[in-house]
C-alpha positions, 0 to 999 in steps of 0.5 A: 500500500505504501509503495502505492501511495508514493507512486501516485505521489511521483507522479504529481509531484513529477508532473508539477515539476514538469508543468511548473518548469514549462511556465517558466521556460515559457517566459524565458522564450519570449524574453529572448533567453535561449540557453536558459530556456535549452535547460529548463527544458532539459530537465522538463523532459526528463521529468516528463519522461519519468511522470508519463511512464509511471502513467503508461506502465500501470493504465488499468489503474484511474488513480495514476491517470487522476494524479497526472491530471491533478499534478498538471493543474496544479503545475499551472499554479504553482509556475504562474506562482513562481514566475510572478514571484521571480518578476523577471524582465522589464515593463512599460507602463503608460498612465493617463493622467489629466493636465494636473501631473507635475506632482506625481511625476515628480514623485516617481522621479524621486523614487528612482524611475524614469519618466517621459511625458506626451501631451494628448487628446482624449474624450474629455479634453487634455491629458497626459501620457506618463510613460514609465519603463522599469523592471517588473519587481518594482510594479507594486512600488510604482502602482502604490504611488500611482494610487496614492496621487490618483486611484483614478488613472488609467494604467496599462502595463505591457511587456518589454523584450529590450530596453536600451539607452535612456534613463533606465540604462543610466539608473541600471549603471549607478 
């Protein structure tokens, strides 16, 4: 019974791995990092390998199956989970803000990060376009101080795959 049990749990916990390491080499690809992401895939096919021929050896047993479905959803989790906590990468974040902004970009500036500002024309007259460039750890700073002037602000926030020269360049040197 217990070399049963501790099969199953290979198999969860194989596949939660797997799906875990695939998330995260994912991100790696879509960012442009190629030997990271040969690596992690490595190792997700190893893992993969062992979890699926767990599965296929004992197919007259539902439970085998049921572990490997249950250890795949939660894989997706748990990657998402970990990716989010590794915050890798940079971002670009664009506020909208009315005409009255020389505060809150003032601010931003005091805490470190790099602002550039577009006059534009929205539905309701003028407006502002606070484009912020800055590493993804340091979104919930910046969303803290966003809020804290204005919980009103349209904000978006879109991946960015390289970043050169600028401000962000000089900060990343002091």
């Amino acid at each position: 019974m217990l070399v049963l049990v501790l099969s199953y749990l290979l198999i969860f916990f194989a596949r939660v791995i797997d799906i875990s390491l695939a998330t995260i080499r994912m991100i790696m690809v879509v960012r442009g990092k190629r030997m990271q992401a040969a690596l992690i895939g490595f190792v997700e096919a190893l893992v993969f390998v062992v979890a699926i021929g767990r599965v296929l050896n004992h197919m007259d047993d539902p439970i085998n199956i049921l572990m490997f479905a249950l250890g795949f959803a939660t894989g997706n989790y748990v990657g998402m989970w970990v990716e989010e906590k590794m915050a890798l990468g940079n971002i670009i974040v664009q506020a909208i803000t009315p005409s009255h902004y020389q505060d809150l970009t003032e601010q931003l500036r005091e805490e470190g990060f790099g602002v550039t500002i577009v006059q534009g024309y929205g539905i309701k007259g003028t407006n502002n376009l606070v484009n912020i460039t800055l590493q993804r750890k340091r979104m919930n700073k910046l969303m803290r101080i966003i809020d804290e002037y204005d919980k009103e602000i349209f904000v978006t926030v879109t991946d960015a795959r390289a970043i050169r020269g600028g401000y962000f360049s000089a900060s990343k040197r002091k």
